[in-house]
N, C-alpha and C positions, 0 to 999 in steps of 0.2 A: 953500711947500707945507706945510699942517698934516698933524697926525701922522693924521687922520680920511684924509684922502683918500690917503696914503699907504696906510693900513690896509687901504681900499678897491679899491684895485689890486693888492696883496697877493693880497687873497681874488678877485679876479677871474680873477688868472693860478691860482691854486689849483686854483679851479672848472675851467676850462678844460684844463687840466694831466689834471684825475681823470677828466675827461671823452674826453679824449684817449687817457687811457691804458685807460680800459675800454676803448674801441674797437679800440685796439691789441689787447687782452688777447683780444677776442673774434673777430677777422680772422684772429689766428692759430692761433687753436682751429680754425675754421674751413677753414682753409688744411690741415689733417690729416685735415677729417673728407670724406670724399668725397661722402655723400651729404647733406650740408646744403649744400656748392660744388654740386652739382648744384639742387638747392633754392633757392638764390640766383638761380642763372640763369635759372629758369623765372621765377619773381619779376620779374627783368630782361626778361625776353621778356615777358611779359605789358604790362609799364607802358610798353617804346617799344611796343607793337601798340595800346594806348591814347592814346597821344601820336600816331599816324599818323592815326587813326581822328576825333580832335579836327581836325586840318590838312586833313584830304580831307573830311569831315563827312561823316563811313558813319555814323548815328546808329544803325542797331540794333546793329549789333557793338559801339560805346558804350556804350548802352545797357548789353549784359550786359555789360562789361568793369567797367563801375562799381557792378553787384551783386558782381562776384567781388574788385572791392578791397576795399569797403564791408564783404564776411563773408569775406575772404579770410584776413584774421589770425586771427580764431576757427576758420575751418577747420584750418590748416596747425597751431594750437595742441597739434588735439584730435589730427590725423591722423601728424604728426611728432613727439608727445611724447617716445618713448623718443629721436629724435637731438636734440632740444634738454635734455632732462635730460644726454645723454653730453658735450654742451656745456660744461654747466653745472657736472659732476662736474670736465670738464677745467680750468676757470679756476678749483676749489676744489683742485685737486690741483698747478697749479702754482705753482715757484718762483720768484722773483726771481734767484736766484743758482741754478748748474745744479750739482750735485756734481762731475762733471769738471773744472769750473773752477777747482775750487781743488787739482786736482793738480797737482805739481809736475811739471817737465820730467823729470824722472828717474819719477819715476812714472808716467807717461802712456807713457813708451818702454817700462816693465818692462812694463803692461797690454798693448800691444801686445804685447808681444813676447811674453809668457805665451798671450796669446788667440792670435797666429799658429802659436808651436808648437803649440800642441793641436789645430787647425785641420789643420796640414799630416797629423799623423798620421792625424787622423780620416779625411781625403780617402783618404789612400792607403789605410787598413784600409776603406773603407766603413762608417761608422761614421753612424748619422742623427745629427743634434743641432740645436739650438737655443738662441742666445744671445743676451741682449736686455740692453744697456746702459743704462743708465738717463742721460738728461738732463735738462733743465729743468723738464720736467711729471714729477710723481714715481709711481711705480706701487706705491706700498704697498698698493692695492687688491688688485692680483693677488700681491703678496707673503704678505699677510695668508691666502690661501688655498693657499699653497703651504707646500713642506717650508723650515724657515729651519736655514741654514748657518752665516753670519756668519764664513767664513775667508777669509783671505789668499787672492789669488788664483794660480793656479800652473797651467803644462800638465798637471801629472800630474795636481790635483785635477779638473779639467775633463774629460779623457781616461776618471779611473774612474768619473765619475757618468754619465757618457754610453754605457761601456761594456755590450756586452749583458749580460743578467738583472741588469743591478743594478737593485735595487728604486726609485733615482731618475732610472731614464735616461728617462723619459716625460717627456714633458713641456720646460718651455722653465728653462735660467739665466739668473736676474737679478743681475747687474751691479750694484753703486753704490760709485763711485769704483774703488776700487783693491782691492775686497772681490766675493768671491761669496754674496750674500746669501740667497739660497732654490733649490731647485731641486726640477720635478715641478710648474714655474707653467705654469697653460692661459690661454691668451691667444684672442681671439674670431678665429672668421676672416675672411680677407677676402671679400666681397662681388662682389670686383672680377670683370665679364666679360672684361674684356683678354687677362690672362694664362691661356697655357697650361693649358688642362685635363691634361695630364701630369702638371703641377706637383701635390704632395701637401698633405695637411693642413698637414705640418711647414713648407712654403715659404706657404702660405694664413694659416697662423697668425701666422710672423713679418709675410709683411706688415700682415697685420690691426693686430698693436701698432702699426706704422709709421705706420698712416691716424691713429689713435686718439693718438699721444702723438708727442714727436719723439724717440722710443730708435728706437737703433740695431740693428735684428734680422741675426745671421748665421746663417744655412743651412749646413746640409751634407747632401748628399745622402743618403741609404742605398743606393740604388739605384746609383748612378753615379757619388759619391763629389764631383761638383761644389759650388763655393762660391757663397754669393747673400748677397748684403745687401741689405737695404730699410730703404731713408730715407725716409720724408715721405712713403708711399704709391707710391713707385718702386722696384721689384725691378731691381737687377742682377745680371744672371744669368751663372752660370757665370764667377767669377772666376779669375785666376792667383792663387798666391800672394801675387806680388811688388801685383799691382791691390790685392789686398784690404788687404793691410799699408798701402800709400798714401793708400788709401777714409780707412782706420781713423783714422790718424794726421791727415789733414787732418780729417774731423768732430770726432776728442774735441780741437784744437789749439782755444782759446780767440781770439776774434776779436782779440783786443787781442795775441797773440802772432800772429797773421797778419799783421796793418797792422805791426809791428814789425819782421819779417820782410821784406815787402816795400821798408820805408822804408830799411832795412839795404843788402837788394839797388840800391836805387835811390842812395844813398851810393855802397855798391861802383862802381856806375858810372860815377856822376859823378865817383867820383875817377879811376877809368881812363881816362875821358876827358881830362880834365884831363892826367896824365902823358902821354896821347898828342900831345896839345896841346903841350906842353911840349918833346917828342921831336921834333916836326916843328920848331919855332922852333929848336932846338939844330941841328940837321940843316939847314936854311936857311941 
């Protein structure tokens, strides 16, 4: 094997590799935005409603189904432009590596734990708020238009910007790492017919960053004082304390401390097996 055709599969797995990983990079932009998932599947509906239409040979429904492929991409171009630009924003704005991740264990429990005490008091004073963690896709777009903090994060700082007449309680906090980075960020709303018309701006809005990026939004009522988080475009509504603190801790925990986690658990067991094993042969 000369060093040419070596060279040559190199750059084949390369090609293939960039190729893979755009697609990656763009399924999961997609996977947030709800109305280009919706966009896909008409997509999808259309081409098997063409694929049936070839097997039965319906030739006029053919017919146009083969005008609407043929100027189907220049349509959807011209007509969907702002959700494939928000697309587009999102795969320039994300990162390889997500800022949570390189929190240590000690600092992912103190962010919980800062985030749930301020949490608990809010609920019980009725206090509205809005808190948006930042992960892998990064939002300096909406930080850039917001009030910048840049402190440590703490229940009491959380507590007084959310507090009434303070001139920063409008609006949403941005998260990154172990920091409170801006606050009085407007985030777009959601779209979504699903949910509750009861539901307010401030629960519309969190979920809106959730469709748009993978941050973590938390809710707190004003009205009623209940807790909501929205991940990936799903609101869980009305949390307990104890739910929301377990939400937390399993999203910001890093996939590689989960499988460690589990491999650990899966140890522990096999060894208690094992002694059990051992205890019946002694017992025998």
């Amino acid at each position: 094997m000369n060093l040419d055709l070596v060279f040559d599969i190199i750059k084949k797995l390369v090609d293939v590799s960039l190729v893979w990983l755009f697609f990656y990079y763009i399924l999961k932009s997609l996977r947030n935005n709800v109305k280009m998932v919706l966009l896909f599947k008409g997509i999808a509906f259309i081409i098997i409603i063409k694929i049936f239409s070839d097997i039965l040979g319906l030739s006029t429904i053919g017919s146009l189904l083969e005008y609407v492929i043929m100027w189907g991409p220049l349509a959807l171009i011209i007509i969907f432009q702002p959700e494939i630009r928000n697309v587009l924003e999102q795969l320039g704005r994300s990162q390889l590596l997500g800022r949570h991740k390189i929190l240590t264990m000690d600092e992912r429990e103190k962010l919980v734990y800062e985030i749930i005490q301020s949490i608990e008091y809010l609920k019980k004073s009725r206090i509205g708020a809005l808190m948006v963690i930042e992960r892998d896709v990064s939002l300096n777009d909406y930080i850039e238009r917001s009030r910048k903090i840049y402190a440590d994060i703490s229940s009491e700082l959380l507590i007084s910007i959310f507090f009434p007449n303070n001139p920063l309680h409008d609006g949403g906090v941005i998260i990154q790492g172990d920091k409170i980075t801006s606050a009085c960020a407007v985030f777009p709303t959601s779209g979504n017919m699903k949910i509750s018309r009861r539901l307010g701006t401030r629960h519309r809005a969190g979920l809106g960053i959730s469709e748009e990026s993978d941050a973590i939004a938390i809710i707190v009522s004003e009205e009623t004082g209940r807790v909501s988080i929205a991940i990936n475009g799903e609101l869980s509504y009305n949390l307990s304390i104890d739910d929301a603190r377990m939400l937390l801790i399993e999203e910001l925990s890093p996939k590689k401390d989960i499988f460690e986690e589990d491999m650990y658990m899966a140890e522990g067991t096999g060894e208690l097996e094992e002694k059990e094993d051992s205890n019946n042969e002694k017992n025998i």
